[in-house]
BAFI-3210 file (N, C-alpha, C; in Angstrom, 3 decimals, decimal comma, padded with zeros to 6 digits):
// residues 88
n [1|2|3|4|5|6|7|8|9|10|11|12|13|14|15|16|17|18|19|20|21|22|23|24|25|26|27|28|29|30|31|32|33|34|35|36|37|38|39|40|41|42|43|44|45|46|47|48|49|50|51|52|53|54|55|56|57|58|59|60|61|62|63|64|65|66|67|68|69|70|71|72|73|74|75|76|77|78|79|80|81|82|83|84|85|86|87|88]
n.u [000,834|000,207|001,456|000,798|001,137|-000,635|-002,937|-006,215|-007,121|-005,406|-002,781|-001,856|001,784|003,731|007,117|008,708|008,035|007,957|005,291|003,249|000,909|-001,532|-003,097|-005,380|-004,159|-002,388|000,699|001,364|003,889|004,889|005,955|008,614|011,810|014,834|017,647|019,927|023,161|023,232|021,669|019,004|018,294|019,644|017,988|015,160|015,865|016,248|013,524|012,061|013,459|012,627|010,092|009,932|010,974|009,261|007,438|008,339|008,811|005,935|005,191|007,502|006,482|003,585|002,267|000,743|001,768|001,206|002,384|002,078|-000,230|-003,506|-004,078|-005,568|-006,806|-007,862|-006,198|-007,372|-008,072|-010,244|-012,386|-011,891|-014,162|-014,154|-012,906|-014,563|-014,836|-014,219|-012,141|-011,220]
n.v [-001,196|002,434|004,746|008,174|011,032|012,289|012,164|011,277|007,674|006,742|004,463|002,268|001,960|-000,843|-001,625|-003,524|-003,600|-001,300|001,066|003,526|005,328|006,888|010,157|012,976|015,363|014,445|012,210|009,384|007,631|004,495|001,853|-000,306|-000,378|-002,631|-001,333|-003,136|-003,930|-005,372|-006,419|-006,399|-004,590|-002,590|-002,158|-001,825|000,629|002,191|002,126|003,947|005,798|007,158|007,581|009,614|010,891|011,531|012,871|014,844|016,320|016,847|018,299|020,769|021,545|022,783|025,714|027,457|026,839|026,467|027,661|025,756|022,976|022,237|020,711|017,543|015,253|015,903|015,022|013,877|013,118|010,253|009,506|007,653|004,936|003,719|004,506|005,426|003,445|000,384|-001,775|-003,608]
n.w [000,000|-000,618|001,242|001,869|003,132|006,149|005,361|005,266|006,495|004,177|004,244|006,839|007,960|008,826|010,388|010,789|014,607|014,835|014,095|012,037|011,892|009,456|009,984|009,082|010,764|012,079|012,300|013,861|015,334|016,711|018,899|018,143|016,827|015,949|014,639|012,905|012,423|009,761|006,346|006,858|008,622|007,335|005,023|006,774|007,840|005,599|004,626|006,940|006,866|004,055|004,701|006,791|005,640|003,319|004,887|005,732|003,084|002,756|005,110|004,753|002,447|002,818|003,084|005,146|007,702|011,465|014,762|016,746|016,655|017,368|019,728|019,373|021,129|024,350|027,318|030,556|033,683|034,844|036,752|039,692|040,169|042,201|044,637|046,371|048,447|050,407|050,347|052,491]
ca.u [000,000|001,166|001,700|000,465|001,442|-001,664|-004,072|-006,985|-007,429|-004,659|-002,262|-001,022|002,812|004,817|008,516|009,468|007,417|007,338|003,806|003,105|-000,452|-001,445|-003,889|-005,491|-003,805|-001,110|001,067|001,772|004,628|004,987|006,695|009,940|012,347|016,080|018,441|021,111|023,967|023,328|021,158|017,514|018,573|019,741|016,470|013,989|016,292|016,013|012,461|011,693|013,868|011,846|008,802|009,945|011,498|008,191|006,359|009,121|008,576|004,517|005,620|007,405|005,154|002,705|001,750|000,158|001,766|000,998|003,765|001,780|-001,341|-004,072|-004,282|-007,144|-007,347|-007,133|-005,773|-008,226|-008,018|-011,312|-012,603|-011,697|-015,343|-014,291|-012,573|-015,212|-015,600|-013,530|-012,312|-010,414]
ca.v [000,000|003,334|006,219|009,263|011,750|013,135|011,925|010,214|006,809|006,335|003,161|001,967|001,292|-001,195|-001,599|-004,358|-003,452|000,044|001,455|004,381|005,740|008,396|011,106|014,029|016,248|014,037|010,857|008,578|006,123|004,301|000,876|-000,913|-000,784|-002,325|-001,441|-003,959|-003,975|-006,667|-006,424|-006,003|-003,391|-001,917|-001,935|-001,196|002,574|003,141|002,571|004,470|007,254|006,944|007,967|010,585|012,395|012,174|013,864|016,027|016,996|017,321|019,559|021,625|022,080|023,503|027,046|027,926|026,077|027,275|026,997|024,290|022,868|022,432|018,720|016,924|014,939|016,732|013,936|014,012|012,238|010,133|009,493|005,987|004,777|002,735|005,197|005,779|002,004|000,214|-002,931|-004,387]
ca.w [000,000|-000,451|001,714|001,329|004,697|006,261|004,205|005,931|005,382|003,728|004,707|008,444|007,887|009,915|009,512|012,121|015,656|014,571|013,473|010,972|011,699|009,256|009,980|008,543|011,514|013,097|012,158|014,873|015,344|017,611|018,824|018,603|016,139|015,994|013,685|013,452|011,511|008,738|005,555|007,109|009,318|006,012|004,832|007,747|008,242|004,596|004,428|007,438|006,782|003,165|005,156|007,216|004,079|002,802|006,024|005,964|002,114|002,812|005,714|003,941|001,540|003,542|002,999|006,360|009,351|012,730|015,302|017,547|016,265|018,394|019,913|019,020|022,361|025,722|028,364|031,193|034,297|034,855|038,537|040,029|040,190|043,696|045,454|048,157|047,929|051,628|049,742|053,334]
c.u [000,872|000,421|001,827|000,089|000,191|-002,949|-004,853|-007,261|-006,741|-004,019|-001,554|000,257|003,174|006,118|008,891|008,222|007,582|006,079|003,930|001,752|-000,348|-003,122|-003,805|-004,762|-002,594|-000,700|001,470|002,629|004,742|005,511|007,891|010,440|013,968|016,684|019,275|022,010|024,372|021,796|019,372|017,800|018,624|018,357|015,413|014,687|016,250|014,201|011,753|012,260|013,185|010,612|008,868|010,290|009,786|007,096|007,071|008,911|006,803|004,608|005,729|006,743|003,910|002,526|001,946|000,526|001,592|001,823|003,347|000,308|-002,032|-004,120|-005,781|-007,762|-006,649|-007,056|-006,222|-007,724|-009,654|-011,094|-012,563|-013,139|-015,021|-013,287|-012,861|-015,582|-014,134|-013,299|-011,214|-010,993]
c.v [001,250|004,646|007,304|010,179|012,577|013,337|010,758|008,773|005,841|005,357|003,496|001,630|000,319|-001,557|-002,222|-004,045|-001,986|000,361|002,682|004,897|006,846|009,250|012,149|015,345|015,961|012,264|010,672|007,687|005,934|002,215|000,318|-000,979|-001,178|-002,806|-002,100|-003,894|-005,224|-005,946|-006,004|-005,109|-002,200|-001,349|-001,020|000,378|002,964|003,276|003,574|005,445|007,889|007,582|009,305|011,329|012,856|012,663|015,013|017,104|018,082|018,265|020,660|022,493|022,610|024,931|028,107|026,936|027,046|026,815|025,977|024,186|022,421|020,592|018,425|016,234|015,215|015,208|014,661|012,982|011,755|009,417|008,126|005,979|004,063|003,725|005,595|004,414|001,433|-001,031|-003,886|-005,540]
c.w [000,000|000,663|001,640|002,947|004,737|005,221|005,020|005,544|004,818|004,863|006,140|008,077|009,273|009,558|011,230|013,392|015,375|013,547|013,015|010,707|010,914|009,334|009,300|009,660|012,092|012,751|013,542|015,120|016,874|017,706|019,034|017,257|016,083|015,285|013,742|012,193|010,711|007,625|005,484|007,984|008,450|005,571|005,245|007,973|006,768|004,713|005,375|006,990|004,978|003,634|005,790|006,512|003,607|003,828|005,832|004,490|002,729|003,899|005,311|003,056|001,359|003,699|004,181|007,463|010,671|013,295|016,454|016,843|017,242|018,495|020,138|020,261|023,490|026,580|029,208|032,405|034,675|036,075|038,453|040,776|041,986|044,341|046,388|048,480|049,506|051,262|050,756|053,622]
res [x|x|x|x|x|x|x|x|x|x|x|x|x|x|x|x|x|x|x|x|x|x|x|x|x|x|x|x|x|x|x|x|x|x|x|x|x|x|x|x|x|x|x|x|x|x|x|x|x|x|x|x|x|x|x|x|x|x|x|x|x|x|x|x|x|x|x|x|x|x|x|x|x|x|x|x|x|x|x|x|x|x|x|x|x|x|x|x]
***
């Protein structure tokens, strides 16, 4: 599948235990990746660094960036439902 940065929809990468979410507002990686010095190591850092060139182009290429964009989800703390709860 191909990859197309910030484009909804578009494809999940993985490259070893590293993940490649893409959103219309915010890519995501996330995971494990390790480079090792032999032939698939080779590989998995070109293709990633393959990906980040191309966030980094579609970046660029951006007109109108703002210098933080607004985050889509506020982190909340939600009430421990048993907290008045005497569980001795």
């Amino acid at each position: 599948m191909t990859f197309f940065p910030f484009e909804e929809g578009s494809a999940r990468l993985q490259i070893d235990d590293l993940a490649i979410e893409n959103g219309a507002e915010c890519i995501a990686l996330y995971g494990r990746l390790e480079i090792r010095r032999d032939r698939i190591g080779l590989q998995d850092i070109q293709a990633l660094k393959a990906q980040i060139d191309a966030i980094a182009r579609e970046l660029e290429g951006s007109a109108h960036l703002p210098d933080r964009a607004r985050v889509a989800r506020e982190d909340r703390v939600i009430p421990n439902p048993f907290s008045d709860r005497d569980c001795a």
